[in-house]
VEXDREN-2710 file (C-alpha; in Angstrom, 1 decimal):
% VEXDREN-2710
k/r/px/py/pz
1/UNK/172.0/129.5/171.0
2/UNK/170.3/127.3/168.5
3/UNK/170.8/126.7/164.5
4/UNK/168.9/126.4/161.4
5/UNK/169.5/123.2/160.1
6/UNK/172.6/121.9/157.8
7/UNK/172.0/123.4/154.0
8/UNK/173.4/122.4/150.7
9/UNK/173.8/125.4/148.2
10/UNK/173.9/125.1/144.3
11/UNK/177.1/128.1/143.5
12/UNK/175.8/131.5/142.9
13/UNK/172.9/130.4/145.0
14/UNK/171.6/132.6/148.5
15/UNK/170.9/131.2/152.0
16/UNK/170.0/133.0/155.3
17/UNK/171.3/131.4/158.8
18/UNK/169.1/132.0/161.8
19/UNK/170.8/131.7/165.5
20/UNK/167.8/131.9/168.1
21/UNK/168.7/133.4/171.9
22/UNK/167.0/132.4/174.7
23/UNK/168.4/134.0/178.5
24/UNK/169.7/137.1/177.3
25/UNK/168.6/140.3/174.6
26/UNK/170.7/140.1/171.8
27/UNK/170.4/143.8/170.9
28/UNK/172.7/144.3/174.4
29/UNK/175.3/142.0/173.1
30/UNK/178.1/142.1/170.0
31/UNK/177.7/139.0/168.1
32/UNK/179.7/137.1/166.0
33/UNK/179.5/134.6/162.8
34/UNK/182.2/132.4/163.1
35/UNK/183.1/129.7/160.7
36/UNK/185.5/126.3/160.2
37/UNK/186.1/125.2/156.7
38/UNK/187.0/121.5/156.2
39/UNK/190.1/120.2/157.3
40/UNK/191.1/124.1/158.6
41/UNK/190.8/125.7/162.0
42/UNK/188.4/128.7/163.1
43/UNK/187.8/132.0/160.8
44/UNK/186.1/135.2/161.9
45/UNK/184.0/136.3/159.2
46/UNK/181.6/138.9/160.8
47/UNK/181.1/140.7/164.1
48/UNK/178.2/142.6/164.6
49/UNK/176.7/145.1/167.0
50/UNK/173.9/147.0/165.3
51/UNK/173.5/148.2/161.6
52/UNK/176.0/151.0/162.0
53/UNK/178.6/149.2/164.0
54/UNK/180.0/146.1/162.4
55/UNK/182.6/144.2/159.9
56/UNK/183.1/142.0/158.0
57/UNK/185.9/139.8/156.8
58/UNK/187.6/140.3/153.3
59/UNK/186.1/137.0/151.9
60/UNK/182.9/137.9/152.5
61/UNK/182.8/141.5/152.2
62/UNK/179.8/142.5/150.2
63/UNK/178.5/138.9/149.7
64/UNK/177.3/138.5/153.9
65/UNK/174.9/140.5/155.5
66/UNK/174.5/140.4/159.3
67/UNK/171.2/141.4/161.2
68/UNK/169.7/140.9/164.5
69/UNK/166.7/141.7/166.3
70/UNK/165.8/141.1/170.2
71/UNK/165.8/137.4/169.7
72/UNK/167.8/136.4/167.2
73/UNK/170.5/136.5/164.3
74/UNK/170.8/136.5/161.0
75/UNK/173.1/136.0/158.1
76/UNK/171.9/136.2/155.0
77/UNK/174.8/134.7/151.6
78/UNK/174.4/135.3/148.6
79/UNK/176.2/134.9/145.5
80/UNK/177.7/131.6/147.4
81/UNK/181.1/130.0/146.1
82/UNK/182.8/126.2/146.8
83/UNK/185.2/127.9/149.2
84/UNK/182.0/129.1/151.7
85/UNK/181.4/125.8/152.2
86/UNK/181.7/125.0/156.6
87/UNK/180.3/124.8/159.8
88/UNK/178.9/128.3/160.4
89/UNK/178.5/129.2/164.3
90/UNK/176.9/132.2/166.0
91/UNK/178.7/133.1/169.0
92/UNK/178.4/136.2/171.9
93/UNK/181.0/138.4/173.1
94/UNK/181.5/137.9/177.1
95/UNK/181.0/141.6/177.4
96/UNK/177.6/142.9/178.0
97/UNK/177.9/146.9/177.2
98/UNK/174.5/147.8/178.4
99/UNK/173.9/147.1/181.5
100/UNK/175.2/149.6/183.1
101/UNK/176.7/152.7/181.9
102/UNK/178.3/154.5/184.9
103/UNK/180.3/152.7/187.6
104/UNK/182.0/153.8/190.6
105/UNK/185.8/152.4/191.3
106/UNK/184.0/150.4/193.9
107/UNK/185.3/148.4/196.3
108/UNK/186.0/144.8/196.9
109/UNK/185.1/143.1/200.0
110/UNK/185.1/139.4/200.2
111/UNK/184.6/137.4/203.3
112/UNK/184.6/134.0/202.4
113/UNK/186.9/130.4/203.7
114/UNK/186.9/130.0/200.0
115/UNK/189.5/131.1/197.6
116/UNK/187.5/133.1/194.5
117/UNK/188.0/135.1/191.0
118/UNK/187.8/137.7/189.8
119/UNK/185.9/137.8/186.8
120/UNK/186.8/140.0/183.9
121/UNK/185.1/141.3/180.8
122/UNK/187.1/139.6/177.8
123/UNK/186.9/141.5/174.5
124/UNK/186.3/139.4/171.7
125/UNK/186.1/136.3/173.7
126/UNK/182.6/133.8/173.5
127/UNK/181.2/132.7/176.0
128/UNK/178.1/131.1/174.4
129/UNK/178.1/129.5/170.8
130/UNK/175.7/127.7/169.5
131/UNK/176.0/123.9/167.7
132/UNK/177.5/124.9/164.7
133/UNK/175.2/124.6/160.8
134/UNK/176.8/123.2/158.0
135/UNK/176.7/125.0/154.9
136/UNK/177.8/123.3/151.6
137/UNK/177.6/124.8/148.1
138/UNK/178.2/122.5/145.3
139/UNK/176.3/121.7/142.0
140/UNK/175.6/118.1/143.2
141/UNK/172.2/117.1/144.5
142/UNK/171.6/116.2/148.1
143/UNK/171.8/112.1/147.8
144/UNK/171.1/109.6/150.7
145/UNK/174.3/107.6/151.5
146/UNK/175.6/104.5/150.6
147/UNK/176.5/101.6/153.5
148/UNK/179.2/99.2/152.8
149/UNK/180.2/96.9/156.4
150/UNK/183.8/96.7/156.3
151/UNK/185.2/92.6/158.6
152/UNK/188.5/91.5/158.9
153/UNK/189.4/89.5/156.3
154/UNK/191.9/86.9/158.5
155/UNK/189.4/84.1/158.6
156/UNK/186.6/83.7/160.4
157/UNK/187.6/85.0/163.6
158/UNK/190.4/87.7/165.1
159/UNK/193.3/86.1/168.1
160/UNK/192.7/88.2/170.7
161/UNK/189.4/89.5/173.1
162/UNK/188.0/92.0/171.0
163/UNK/187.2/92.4/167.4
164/UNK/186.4/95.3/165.5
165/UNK/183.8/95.8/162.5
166/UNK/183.6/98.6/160.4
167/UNK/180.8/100.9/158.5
168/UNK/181.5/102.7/155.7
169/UNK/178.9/105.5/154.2
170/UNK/180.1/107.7/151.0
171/UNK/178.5/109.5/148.6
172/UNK/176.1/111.5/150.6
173/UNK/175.0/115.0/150.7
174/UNK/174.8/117.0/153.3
175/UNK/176.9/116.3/155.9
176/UNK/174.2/115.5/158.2
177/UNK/174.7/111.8/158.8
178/UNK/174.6/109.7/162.2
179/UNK/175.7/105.9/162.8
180/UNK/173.6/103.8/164.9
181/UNK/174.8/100.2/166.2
182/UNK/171.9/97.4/167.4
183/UNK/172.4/93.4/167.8
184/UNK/169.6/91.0/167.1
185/UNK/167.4/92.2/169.6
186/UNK/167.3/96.0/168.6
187/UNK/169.1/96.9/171.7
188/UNK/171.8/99.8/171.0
189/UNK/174.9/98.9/171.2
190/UNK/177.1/102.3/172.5
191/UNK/180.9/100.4/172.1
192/UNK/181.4/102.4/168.5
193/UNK/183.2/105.7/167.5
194/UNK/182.1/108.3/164.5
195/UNK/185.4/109.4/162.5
196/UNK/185.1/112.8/160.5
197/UNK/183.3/113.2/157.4
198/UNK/185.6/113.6/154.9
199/UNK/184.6/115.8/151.4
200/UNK/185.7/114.6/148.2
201/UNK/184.5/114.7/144.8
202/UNK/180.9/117.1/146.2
203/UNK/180.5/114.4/148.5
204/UNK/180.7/113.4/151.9
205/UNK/181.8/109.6/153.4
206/UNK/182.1/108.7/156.8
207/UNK/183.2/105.4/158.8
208/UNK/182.0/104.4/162.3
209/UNK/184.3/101.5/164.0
210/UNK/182.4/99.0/166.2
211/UNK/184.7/97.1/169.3
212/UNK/182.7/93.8/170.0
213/UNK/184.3/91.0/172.4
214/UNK/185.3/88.2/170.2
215/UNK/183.7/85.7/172.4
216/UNK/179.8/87.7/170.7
217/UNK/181.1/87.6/167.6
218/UNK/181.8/84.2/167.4
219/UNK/178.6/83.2/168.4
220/UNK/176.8/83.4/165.5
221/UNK/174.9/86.8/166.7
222/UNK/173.9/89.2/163.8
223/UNK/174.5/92.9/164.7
224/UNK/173.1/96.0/162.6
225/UNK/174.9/99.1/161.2
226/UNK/172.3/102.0/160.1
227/UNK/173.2/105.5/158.7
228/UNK/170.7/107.8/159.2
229/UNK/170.4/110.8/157.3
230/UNK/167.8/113.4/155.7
231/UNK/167.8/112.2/152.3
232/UNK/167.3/108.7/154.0
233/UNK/168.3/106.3/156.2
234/UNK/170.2/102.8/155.2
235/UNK/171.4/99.8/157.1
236/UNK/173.9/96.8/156.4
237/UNK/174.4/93.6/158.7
238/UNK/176.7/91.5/159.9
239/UNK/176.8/87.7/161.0
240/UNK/179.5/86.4/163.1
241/UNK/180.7/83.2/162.5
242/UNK/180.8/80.5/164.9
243/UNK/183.7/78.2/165.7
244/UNK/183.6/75.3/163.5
245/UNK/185.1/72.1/165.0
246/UNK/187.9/69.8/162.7
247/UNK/186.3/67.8/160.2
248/UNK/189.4/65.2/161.3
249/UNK/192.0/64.6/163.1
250/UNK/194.0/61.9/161.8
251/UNK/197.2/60.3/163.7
252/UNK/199.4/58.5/161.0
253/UNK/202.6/56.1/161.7
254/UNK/205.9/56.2/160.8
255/UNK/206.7/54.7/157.4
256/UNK/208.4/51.3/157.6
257/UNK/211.2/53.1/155.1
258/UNK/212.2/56.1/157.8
259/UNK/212.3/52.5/161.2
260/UNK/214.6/50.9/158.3
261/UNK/216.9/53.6/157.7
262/UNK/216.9/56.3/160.2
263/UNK/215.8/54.3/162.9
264/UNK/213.3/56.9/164.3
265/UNK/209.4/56.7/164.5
266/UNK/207.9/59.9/163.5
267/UNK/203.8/60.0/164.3
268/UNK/202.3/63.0/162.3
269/UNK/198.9/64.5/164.0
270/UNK/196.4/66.4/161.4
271/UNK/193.7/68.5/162.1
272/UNK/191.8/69.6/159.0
273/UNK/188.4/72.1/158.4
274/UNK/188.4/73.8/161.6
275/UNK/187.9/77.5/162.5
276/UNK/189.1/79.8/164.5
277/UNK/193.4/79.6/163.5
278/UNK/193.9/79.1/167.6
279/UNK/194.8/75.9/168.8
280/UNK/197.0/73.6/170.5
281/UNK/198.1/70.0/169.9
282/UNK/199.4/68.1/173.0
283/UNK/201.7/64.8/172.8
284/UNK/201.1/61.7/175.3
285/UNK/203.0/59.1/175.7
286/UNK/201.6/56.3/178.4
287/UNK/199.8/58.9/180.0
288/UNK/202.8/61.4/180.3
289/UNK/203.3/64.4/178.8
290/UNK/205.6/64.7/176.1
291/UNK/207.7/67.8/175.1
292/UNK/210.9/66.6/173.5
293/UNK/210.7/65.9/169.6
294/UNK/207.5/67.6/169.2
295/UNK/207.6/69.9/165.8
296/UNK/204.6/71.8/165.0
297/UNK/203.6/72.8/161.4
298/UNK/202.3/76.9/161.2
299/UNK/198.5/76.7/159.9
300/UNK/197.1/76.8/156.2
301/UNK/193.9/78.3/155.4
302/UNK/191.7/77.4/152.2
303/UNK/189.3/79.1/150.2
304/UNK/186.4/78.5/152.6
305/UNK/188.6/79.9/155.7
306/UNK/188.8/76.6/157.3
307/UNK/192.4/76.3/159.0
308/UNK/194.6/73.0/158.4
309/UNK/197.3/71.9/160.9
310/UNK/199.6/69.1/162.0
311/UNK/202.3/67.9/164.6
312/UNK/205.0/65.9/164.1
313/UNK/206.6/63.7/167.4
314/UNK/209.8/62.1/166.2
315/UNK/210.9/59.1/168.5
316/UNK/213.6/56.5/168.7
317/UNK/212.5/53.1/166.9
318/UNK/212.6/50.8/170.5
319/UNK/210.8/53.7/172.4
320/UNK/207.8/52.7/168.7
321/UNK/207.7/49.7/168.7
322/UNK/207.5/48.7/172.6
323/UNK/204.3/48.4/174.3
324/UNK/203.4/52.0/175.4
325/UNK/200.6/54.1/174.2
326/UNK/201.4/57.2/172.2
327/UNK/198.3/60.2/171.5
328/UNK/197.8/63.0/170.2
329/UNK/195.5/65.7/171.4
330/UNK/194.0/68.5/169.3
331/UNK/193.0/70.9/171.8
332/UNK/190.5/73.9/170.3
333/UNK/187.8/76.2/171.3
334/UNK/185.2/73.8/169.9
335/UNK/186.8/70.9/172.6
336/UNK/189.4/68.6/172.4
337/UNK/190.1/65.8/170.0
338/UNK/192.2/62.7/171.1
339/UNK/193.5/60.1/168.9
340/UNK/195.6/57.3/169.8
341/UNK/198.3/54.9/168.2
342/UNK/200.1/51.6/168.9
343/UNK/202.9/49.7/167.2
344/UNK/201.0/46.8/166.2
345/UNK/203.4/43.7/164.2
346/UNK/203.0/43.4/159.9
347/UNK/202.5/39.8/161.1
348/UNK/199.2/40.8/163.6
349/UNK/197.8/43.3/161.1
350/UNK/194.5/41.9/159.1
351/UNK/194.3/43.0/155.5
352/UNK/191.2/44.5/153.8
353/UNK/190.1/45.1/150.0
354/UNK/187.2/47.4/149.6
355/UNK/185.9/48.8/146.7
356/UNK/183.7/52.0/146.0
357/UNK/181.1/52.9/143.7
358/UNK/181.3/55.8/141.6
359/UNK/179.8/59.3/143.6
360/UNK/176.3/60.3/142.7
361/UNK/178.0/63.9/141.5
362/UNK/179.8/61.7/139.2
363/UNK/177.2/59.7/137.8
364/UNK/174.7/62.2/137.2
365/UNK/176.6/65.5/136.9
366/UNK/179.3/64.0/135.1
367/UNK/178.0/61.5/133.4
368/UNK/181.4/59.1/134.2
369/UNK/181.8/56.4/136.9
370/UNK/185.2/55.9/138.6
371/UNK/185.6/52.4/140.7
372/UNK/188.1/52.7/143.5
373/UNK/189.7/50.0/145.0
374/UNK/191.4/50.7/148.3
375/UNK/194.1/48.3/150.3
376/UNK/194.2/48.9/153.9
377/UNK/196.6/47.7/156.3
378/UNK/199.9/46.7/154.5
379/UNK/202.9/46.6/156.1
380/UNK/204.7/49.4/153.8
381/UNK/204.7/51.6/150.7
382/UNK/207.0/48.9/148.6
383/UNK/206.6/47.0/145.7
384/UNK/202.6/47.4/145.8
385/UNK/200.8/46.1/142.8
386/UNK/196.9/47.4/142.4
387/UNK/195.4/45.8/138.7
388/UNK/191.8/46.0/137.3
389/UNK/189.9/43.5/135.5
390/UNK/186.5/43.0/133.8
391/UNK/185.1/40.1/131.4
392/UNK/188.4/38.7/131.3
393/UNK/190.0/41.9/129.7
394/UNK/192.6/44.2/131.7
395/UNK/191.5/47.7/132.3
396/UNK/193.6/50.8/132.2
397/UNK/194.7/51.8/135.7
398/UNK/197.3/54.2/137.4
399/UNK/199.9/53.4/139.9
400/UNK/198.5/53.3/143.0
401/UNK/198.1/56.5/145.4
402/UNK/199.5/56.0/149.2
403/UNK/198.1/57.5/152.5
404/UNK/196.9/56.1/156.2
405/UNK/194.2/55.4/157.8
406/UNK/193.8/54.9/161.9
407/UNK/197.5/54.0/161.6
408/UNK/197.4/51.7/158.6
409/UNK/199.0/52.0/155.5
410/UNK/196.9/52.2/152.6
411/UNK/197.1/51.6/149.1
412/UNK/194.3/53.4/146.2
413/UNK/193.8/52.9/143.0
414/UNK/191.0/54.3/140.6
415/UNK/190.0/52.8/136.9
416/UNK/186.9/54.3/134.9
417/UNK/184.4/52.8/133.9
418/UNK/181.5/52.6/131.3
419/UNK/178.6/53.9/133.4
420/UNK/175.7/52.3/131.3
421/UNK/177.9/48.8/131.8
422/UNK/178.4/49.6/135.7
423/UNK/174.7/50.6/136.1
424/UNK/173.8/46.9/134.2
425/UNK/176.0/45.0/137.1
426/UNK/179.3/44.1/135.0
427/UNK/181.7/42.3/137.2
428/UNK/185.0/44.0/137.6
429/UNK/187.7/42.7/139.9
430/UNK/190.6/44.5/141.9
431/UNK/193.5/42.5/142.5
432/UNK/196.3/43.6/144.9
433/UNK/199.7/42.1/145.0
434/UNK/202.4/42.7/147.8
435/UNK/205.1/40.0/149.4
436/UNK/205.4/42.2/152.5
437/UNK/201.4/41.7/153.7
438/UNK/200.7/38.2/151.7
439/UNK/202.2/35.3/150.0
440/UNK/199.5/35.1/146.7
441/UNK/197.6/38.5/145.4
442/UNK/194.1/39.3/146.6
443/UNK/191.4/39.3/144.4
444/UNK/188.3/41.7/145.3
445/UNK/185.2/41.0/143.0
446/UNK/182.6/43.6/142.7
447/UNK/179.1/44.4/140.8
448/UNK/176.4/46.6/141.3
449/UNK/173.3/45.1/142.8
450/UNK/170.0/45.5/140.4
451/UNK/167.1/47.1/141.7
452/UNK/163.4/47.5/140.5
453/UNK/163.5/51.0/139.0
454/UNK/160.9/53.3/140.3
455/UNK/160.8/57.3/140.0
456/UNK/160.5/59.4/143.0
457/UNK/157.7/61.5/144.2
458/UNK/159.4/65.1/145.1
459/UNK/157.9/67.9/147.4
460/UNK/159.3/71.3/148.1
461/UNK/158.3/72.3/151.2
462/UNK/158.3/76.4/151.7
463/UNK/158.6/77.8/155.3
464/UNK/155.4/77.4/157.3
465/UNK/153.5/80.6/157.9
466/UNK/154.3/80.3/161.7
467/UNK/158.2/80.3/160.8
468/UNK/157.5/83.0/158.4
469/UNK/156.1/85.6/160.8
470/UNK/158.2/85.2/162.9
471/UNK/161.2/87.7/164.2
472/UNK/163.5/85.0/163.5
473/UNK/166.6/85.4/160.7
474/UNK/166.1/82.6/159.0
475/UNK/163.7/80.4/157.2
476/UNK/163.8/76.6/155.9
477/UNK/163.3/75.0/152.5
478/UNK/162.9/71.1/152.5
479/UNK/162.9/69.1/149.7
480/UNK/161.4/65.6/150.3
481/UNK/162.4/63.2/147.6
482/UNK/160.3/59.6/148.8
483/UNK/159.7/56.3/147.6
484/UNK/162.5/55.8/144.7
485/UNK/164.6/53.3/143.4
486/UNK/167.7/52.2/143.2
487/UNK/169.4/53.7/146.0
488/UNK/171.3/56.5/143.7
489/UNK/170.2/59.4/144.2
490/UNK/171.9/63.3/143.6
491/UNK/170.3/66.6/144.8
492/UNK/170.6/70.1/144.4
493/UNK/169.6/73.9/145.0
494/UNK/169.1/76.1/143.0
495/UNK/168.8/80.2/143.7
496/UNK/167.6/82.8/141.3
497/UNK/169.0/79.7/138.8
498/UNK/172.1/79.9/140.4
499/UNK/173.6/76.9/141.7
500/UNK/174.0/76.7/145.6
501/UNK/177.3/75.5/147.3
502/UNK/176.9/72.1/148.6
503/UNK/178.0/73.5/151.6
504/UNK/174.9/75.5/151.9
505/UNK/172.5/72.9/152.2
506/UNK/172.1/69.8/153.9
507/UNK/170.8/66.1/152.9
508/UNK/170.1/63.4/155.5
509/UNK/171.1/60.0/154.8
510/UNK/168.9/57.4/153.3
511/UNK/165.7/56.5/154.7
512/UNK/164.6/53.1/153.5
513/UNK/160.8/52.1/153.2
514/UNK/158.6/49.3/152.4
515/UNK/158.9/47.5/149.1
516/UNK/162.7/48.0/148.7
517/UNK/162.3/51.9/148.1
518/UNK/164.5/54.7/149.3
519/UNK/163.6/58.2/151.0
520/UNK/165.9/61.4/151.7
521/UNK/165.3/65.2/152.9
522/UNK/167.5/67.9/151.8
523/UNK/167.0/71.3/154.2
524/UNK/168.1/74.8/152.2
525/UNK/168.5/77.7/155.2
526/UNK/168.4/81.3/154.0
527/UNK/167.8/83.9/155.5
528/UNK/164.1/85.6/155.8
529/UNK/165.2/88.8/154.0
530/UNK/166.5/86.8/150.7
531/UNK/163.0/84.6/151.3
532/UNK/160.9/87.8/151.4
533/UNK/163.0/89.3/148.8
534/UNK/160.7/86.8/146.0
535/UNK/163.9/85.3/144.7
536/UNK/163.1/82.1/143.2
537/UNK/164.5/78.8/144.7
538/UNK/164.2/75.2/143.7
539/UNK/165.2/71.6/144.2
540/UNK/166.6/69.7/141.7
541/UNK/166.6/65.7/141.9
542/UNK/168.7/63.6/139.6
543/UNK/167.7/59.5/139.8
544/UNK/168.3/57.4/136.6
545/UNK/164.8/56.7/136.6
546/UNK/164.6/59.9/134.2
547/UNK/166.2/59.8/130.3
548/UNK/169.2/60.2/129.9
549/UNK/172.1/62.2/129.8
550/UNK/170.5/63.9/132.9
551/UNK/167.5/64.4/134.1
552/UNK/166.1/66.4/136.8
553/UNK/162.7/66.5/138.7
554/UNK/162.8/70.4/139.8
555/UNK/160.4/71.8/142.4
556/UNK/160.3/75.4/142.9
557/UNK/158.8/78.2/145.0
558/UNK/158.8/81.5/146.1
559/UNK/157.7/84.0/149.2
560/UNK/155.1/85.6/146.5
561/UNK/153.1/82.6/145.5
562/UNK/154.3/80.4/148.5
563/UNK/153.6/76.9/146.7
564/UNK/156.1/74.5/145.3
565/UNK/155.4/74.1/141.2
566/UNK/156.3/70.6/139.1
567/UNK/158.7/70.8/136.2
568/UNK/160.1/67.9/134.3
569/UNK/163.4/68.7/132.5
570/UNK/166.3/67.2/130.7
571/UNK/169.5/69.9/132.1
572/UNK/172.9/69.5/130.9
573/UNK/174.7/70.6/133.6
574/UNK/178.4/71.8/132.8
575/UNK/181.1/69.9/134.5
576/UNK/182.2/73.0/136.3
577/UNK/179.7/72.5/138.9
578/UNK/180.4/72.4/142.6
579/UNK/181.4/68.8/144.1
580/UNK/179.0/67.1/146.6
581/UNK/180.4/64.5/148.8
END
């Protein structure tokens, strides 16, 4: 038995089903028009013989009009309402009336090893239906759907072997929609399910649930959602995310405070920036495992979805400071990271003063310059003095800021700065003062080396035309920012004049080149549907070589002209702009 197609009917409008027969003459048979309602179970509505013998339910008495001929059936609706709206089916009564009009009693003989039936003539029973049409009256207009994908929103991976993603399509009209799964290669995936439309509002939505092995999904692998229907067909993507290894592990001492009053060593294990949340840290001690005293700190996540953890292993002050070897290792699915820690004497450890420049975000995004002097190595937190000085005048400073480094104390502190005076070389001095690391202060002089200024020659590079035609997902911009000088140097992306996320983009380190001068890339990946889409990307390059307050060389380019275009610029960026290490 096959169906006319799924229909959508304005109210008050007509429509006629068809059923077509093939393997038997419908004239012989009583037929029936059957119909399910959403959300409601089966309800006879006509049954039909020939033009003189038939009926019709209540609900559509007068409205439905059955017919047949040797080949097929008919209903033909009129005056339609919201409540006709279902899946209509055609189905045959298992009794076949003319066949044969007399019979004998007869006789039953069977000779057989096998058990049989006896098969009987059920009234009003189907033995053959066909598929089933939809039929939906409403005043709205048949509309294509719209996709939405639908990922767990617990970070950048699910615990467990298998993740699910989802597909939602709403909106659409009739309910004549199919989901279709495919990875990166366009092979069909079959690991999905289909759950009911549901009708709300004239409209149909529907959600298909894709099961993926978490191992796939955290490989990076795009995989393709489409919903085809009549009024057409649309598709949404996903893109697993890859494990992302710790940006650090750090293993700190124990402060000098907790060995003078509690008497216990506590070494505190970090892990920071990594992704998936599983993990494991693992405590050594001389090459033996160590259990006891361990205390593990539950997981953070930030904004980005990079997890943060630590480990604390709390010892007994002789077990610190004697001669064995104490690690910690930071076990993930991106590999293991170990960091190890000795008790090393205040009397054996070498102090060093450093100080840093301002950032090139800071310079020429904020227009400010911060110095920052650090003090590594001290042998505790106490009485620390950090002051700043410059042409024999005291500069405003803050207390000093505390952390470790590779199992050293250390001691920050920050003072601003004119810029246009730091940018000129003006000395400034740091001087640190603490009777538990040195009889006399330090004194750490510092001034910015002058260079030749020259301004930089900058070329956006769009994806080559191989890259471009390829079936690969994504495409590369390059920005290539050559022969400038000084050294500072600040660049950025920009999208549709959007500003991109630092983390978006990359920028190698400095290149240096003949004549004192300075080159750098910076390489933009997006993907070749954004690239083909003609959004408009550029490169902007801040060097002090342009006026100030800020100035920018900008390149830009797009997929439709394909060439990289020169526009000088002064841009007063907001101070709301993302930070670049």
């Amino acid at each position: 038995l096959t169906q006319s197609e799924s229909a959508v009917v304005t109210p008050g409008g007509s429509h006629r089903l068809k059923c077509t027969v093939t393997g038997f003459n419908v004239a012989s048979y009583s037929m029936y028009w059957i119909r399910q309602a959403p959300g409601k179970g089966l309800e006879w509505i006509v049954h039909f013989y020939s033009s003189s013998s038939n009926s019709y339910a209540p609900a559509v008495q007068g409205r439905f009009t059955a017919s047949k001929d040797s080949s097929s059936l008919y209903l033909d609706m009129t005056s339609l309402r919201a409540e006709d709206t279902a899946v209509y089916y055609c189905a045959r009564d298992t009794c076949d009336y003319n066949a044969f009009e007399y019979w004998g009693k007869g006789t039953m003989v069977t000779v057989t090893s096998v058990s049989g039936e006896l098969i009987q003539c059920d009234y009003d029973a189907f033995d053959y239906w066909g598929k089933g049409t939809m039929v939906t009256v409403t005043s709205v207009s048949p509309t294509k759907p719209a996709l939405f994908p639908l990922v767990a929103s617990c970070g950048s991976g699910t615990s467990g072997d298998v993740v699910s993603l989802g597909c939602l399509a709403t909106g659409f009209l009739p309910d004549s929609l199919t989901f279709k799964w495919t990875d990166s290669t366009e092979k069909e995936l079959s690991t999905f399910r289909k759950y009911p439309s549901v009708l709300s509002g004239g409209t149909y939505s529907s959600t298909s649930q894709l099961s993926l092995a978490t191992s796939d999904w955290n490989s990076g692998k795009a995989f393709f959602c489409e919903a085809k229907h009549p009024q057409g067909d649309v598709k949404v993507s996903f893109v697993g995310t890859p494990p992302v290894p710790p940006t650090s592990v750090l293993l700190n001492p124990p402060s000098p405070e907790e060995l003078a009053q509690n008497h216990t060593a506590t070494l505190v294990c970090v892990a920071s920036g990594f992704s998936p949340k599983t993990h494991e840290f693992k405590w050594w001690k001389s090459n033996t495992k160590v259990d006891e005293g361990v205390t593990n700190i539950p997981a953070t996540v930030d904004e980005k979805k990079l997890y943060s953890a630590s480990s604390l292993l709390t010892v007994t002050e002789k077990e610190w400071k004697s001669s064995a070897e104490f690690a910690c290792e930071f076990v993930h699915k991106t590999g293991s990271v170990l960091k190890n820690i000795t008790y090393t004497s205040p009397e054996c450890q070498e102090i060093k003063i450093v100080i840093e420049p301002p950032t090139n975000e800071e310079q020429f995004v904020k227009n400010t310059a911060t110095l920052t002097c650090r003090a590594i190595g001290l042998a505790s937190h106490s009485d620390v003095s950090m002051t700043w000085t410059s042409e024999g005048k005291s500069l405003a400073a803050g207390a000093p800021e505390f952390g470790h480094e590779g199992g050293k104390i250390v001691a920050v502190s920050r003072v601003s700065v004119d810029l246009e005076k730091w940018r000129t070389g003006t000395e400034y001095k740091c001087i640190v003062s603490h009777l538990d690391s040195f009889p006399t202060p330090i004194t750490k002089t510092y001034k910015r080396q002058i260079a030749e200024k020259i301004r930089p020659s900058v070329f956006l590079l769009a994806p080559s035309s191989e890259e471009n035609s390829s079936t690969r997902e994504e495409v590369t911009l390059t920005c290539f920012v050559k022969d400038f000088s000084p050294k500072d140097i600040y660049i950025s992306w920009l999208a549709h004049d959007s500003i991109v996320d630092k983390v978006d983009y990359t920028v190698t380190d400095l290149i240096p080149s003949q004549g004192g001068t300075y080159s750098v890339y910076s390489k933009y990946t997006i993907s070749s549907s954004d690239w083909n889409s003609g959004t408009m990307y550029s490169c902007a390059v801040h060097h002090e070589t342009a006026p100030l307050p800020v100035a920018v060389i900008t390149r830009t380019t797009d997929s439709i002209t394909g060439k990289a275009t020169l526009v000088n610029l002064t841009l007063n960026l907001p101070n709301t702009c993302p930070a670049q290490a």
